[in-house]
Structures are given as structure tokens and as C-alpha cells.
N, CA and C of each residue as an Amber inpcrd file, in Angstrom:
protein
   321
  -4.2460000   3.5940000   4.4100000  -5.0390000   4.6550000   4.9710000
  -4.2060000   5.3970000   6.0110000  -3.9910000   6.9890000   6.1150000
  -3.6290000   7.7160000   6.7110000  -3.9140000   7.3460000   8.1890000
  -2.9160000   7.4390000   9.2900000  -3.6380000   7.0630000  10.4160000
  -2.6030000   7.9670000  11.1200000  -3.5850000   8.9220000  12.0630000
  -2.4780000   9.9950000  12.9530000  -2.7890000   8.9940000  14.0000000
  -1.2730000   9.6090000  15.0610000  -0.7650000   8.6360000  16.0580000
   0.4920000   9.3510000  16.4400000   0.7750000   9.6320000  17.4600000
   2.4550000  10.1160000  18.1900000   2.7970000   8.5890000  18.1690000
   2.5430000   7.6730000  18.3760000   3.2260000   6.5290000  19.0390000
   3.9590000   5.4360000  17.5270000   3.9040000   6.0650000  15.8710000
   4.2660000   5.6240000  15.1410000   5.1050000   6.4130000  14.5190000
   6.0230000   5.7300000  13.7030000   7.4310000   6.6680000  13.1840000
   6.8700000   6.5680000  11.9060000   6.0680000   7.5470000  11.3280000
   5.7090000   8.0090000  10.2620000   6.3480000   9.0700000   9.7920000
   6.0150000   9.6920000   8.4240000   6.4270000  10.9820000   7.9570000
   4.7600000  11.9950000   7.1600000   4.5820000  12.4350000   7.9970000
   3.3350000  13.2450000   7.8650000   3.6520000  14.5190000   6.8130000
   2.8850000  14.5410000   5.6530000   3.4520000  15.9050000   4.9150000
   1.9410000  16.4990000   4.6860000   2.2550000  17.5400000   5.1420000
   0.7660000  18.5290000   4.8890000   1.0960000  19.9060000   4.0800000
   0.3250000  19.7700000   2.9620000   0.4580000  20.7820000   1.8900000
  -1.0230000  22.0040000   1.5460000  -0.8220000  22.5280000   1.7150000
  -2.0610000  24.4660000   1.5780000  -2.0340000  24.3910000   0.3380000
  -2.8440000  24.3050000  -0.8780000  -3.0190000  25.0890000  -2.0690000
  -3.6020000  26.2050000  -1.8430000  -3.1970000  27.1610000  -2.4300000
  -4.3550000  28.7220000  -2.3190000  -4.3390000  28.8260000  -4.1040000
  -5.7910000  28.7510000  -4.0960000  -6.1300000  28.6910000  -5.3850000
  -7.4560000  29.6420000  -5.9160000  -8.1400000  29.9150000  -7.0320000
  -9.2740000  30.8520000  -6.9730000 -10.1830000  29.7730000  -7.1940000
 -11.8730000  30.3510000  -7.0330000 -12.4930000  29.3820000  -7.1820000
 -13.0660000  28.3420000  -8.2000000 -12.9080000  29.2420000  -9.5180000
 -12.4270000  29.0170000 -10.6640000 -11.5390000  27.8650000 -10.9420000
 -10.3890000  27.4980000 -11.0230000  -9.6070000  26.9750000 -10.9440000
  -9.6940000  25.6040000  -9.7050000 -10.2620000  25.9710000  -8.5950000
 -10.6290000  25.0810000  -7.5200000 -10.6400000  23.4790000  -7.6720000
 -11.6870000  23.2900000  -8.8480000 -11.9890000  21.7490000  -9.2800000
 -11.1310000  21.2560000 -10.5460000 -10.2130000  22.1120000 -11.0900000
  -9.6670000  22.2570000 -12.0470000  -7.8320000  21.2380000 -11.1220000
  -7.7350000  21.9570000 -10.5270000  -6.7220000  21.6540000  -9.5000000
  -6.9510000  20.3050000  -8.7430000  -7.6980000  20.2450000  -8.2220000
  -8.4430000  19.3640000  -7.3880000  -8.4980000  17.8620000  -8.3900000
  -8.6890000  17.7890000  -9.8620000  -8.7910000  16.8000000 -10.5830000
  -7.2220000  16.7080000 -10.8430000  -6.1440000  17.1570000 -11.5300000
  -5.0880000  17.2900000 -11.5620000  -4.4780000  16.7980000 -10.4150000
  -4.4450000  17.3480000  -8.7840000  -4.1580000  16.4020000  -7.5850000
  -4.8220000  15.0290000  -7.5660000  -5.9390000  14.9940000  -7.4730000
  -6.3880000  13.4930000  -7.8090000  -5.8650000  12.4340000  -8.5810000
  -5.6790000  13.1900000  -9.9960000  -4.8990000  12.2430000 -11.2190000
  -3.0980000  11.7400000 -10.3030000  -2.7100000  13.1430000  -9.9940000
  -1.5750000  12.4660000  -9.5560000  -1.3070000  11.4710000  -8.2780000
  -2.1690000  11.4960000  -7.4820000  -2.2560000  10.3280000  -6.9940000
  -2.8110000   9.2610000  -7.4260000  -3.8620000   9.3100000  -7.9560000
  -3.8580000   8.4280000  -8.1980000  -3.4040000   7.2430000  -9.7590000
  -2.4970000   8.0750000 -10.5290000  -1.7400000   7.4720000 -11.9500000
  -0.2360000   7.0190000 -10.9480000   0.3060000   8.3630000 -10.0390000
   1.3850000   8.1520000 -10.2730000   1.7510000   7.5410000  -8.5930000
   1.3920000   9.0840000  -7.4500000   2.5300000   8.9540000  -6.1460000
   1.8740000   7.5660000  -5.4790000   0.7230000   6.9370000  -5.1940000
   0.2580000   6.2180000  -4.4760000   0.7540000   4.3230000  -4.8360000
   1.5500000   4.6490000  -6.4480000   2.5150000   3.8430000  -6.2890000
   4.0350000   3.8410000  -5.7590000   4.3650000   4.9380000  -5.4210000
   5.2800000   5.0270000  -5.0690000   5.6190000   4.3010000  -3.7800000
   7.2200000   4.0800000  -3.5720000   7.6100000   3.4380000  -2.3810000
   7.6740000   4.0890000  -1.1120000   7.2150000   3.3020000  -0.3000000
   6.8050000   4.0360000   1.2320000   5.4010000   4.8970000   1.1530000
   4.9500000   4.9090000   0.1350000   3.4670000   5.8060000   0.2540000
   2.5240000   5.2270000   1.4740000   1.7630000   5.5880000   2.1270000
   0.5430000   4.8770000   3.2440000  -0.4530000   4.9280000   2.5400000
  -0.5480000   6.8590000   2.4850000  -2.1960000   6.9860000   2.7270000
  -2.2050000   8.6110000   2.2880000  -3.3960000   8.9860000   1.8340000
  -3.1990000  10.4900000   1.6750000  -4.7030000  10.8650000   1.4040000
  -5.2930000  12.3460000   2.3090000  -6.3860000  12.4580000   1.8160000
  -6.5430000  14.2870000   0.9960000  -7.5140000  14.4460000   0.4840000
  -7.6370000  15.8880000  -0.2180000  -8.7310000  16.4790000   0.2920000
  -8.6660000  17.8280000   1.3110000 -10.3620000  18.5620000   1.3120000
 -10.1200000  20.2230000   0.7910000 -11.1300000  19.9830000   0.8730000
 -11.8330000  21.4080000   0.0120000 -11.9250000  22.5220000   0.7330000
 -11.8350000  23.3740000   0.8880000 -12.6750000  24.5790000   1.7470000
 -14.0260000  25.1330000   1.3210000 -14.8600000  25.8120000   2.2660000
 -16.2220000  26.1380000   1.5260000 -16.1230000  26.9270000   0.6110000
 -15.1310000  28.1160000   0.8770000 -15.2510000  29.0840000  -0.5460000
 -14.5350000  28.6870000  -2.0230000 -14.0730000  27.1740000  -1.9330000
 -13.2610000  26.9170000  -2.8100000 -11.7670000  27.6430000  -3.0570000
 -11.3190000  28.2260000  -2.1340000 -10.0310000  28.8720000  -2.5270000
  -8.5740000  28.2540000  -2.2310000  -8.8900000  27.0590000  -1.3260000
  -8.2720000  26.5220000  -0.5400000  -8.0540000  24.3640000  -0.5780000
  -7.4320000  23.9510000  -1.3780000  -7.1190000  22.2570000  -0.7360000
  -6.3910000  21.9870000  -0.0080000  -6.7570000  21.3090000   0.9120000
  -5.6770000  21.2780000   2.0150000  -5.6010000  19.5590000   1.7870000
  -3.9020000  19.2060000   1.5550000  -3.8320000  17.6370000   1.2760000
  -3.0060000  17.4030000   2.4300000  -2.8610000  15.8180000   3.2280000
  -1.9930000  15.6470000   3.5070000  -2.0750000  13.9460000   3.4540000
  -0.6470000  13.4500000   3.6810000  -0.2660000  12.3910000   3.2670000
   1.0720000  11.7370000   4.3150000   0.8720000  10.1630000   4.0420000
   1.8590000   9.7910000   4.8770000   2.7430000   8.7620000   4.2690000
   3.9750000   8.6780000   4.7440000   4.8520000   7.7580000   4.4750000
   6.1520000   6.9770000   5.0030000   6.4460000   6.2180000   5.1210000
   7.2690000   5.4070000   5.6080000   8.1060000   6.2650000   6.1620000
   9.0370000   6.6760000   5.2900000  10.1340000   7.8970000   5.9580000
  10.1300000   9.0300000   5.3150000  10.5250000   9.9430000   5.5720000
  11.1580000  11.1420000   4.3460000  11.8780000  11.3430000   3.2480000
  12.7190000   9.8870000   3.3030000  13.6250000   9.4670000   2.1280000
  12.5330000   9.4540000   0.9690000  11.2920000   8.3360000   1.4080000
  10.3370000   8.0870000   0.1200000   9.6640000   9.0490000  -0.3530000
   8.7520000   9.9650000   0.4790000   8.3950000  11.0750000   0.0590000
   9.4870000  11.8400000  -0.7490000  10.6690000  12.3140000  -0.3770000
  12.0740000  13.1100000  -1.1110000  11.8210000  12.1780000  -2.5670000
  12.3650000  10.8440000  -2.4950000  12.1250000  10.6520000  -3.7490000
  10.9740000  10.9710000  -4.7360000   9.9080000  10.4850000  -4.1350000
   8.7360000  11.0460000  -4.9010000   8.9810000  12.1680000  -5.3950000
   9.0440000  12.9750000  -4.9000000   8.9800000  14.6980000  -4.7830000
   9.7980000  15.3740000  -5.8130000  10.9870000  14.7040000  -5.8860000
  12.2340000  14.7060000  -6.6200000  12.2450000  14.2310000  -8.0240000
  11.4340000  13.1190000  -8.6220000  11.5050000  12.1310000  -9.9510000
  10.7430000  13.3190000 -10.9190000  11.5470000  12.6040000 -12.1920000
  10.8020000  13.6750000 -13.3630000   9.4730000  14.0360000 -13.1650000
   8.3120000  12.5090000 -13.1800000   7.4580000  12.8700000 -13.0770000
   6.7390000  13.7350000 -12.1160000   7.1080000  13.5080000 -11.5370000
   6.1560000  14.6560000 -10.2350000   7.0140000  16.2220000 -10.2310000
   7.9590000  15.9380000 -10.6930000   8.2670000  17.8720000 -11.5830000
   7.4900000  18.2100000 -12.2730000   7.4270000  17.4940000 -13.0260000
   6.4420000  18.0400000 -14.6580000   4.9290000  18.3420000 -13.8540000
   4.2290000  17.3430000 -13.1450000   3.0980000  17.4440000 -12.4850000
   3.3220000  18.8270000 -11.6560000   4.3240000  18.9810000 -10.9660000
   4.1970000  20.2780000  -9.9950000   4.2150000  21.2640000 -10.8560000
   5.0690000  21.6850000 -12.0080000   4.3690000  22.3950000 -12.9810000
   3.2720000  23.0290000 -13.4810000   2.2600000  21.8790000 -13.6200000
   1.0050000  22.1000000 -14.2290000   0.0690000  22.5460000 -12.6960000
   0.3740000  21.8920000 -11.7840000  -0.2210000  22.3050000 -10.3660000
   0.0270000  23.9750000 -10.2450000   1.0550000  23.8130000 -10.6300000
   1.6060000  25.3780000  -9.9700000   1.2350000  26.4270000 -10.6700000
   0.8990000  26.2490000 -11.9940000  -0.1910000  27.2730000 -13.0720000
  -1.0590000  27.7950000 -12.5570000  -1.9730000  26.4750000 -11.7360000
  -3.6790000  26.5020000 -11.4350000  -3.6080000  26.9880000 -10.0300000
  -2.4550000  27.5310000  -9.3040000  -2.5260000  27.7610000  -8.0640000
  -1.8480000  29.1910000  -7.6810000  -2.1500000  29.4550000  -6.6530000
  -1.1200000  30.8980000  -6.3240000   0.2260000  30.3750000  -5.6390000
   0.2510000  29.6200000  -5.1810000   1.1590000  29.0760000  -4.3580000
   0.7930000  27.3940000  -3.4720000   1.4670000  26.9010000  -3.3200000
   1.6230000  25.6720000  -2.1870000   2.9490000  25.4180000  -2.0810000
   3.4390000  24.6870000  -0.7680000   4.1840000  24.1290000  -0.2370000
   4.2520000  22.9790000   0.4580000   5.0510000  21.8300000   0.6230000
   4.7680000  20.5710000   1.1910000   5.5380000  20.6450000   2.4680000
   4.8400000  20.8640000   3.3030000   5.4990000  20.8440000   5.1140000
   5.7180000  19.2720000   5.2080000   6.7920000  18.8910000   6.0950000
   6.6860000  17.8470000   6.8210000   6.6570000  17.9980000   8.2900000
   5.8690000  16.8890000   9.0010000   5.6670000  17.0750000  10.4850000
   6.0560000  15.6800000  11.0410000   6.1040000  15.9960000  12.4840000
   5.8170000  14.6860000  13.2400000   4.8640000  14.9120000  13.9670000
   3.7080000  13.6020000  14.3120000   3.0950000  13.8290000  15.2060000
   3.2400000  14.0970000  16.5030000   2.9900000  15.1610000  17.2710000
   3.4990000  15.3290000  18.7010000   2.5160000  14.6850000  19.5060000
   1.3140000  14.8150000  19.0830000  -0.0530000  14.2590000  20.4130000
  -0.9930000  14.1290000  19.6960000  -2.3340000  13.0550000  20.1080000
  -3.3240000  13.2980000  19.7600000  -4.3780000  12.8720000  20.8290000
  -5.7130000  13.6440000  20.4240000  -6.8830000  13.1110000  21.8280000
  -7.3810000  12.9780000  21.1700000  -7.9510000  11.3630000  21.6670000
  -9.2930000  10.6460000  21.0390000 -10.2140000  11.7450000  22.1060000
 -10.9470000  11.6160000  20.6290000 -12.8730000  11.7040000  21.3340000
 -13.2970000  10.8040000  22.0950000
């Protein structure tokens, strides 16, 4: 399970789909499948979650992992080419940012 925190050496990757609404749940099952057939076995994976926006135009995913090496690999292997492929049909665009956590305030 995803857990934000400054005080852990994680690799935080947060990715924007802009998609129509049409296409919305179409995309949304396709991200799902690939986590869950393929990346969530991958090495160094944590945790990763998927939301929606209200008008449907929008998934916003993000995900965590050991280092950046594991994510790179992921990112990199046949399979998750071919998958970004078929993602990238159903979408106008996305990109996978990586971050570090700088701060967070509990409630």
C-alpha cells in the first residue's frame, strides 16, 4: 500500500491521463488490467492507486517503488511497451512524473 511520507526513500511516480469521456472506463479497465496481470508483480513495486475525475476526462494514477531503477525497468520491458501502446490510443496524452516527497501534514 502506497504510503506518502518525506521521512522514507521511496520513488513516487504520478501520471495525468487526459482522456474523453467516452473512452474514460475504457482506459481505466486497460490501466487496471495492467496492474493488475502485469506491473504489481514487478520488482520494487509498493503500492499504486487510480482516481477518476467527475467529468470523466481525467485518471490521475500514482504509484510507488523501491527506487527508480525498478520503476525504469518496468517502464522499459516489452510488455509494458506494447501496453503503453494500447493506453496511448484511448488517451490524448499522459506522462509518468517522478517525485520525492518534500513534506506532509497530518490532519
Amino acid at each position: 500500500m502506497p504510503t506518502i511520507s518525506s521521512s522514507q526513500a521511496l520513488q513516487t511516480v504520478i501520471t495525468t491521463f487526459e482522456t474523453m469521456p467516452g473512452n474514460c472506463h475504457v482506459l481505466l479497465d486497460e490501466l487496471m488490467d495492467a496492474y493488475e496481470s502485469f506491473i504489481r508483480h514487478q520488482e520494487g513495486f509498493i503500492g499504486a492507486g487510480l482516481h477518476v475525475n467527475d467529468a470523466q476526462t481525467r485518471i490521475a494514477n500514482y504509484s510507488q517503488w523501491r527506487k527508480r531503477e525498478d520503476f525504469l525497468a518496468m517502464l522499459r520491458s516489452t510488455e509494458m511497451q506494447e501496453r503503453n501502446r494500447k493506453i496511448s490510443a484511448l488517451c490524448k496524452g499522459f506522462e509518468p512524473v517522478m517525485y520525492d516527497v518534500a513534506r506532509t501534514f497530518p490532519g
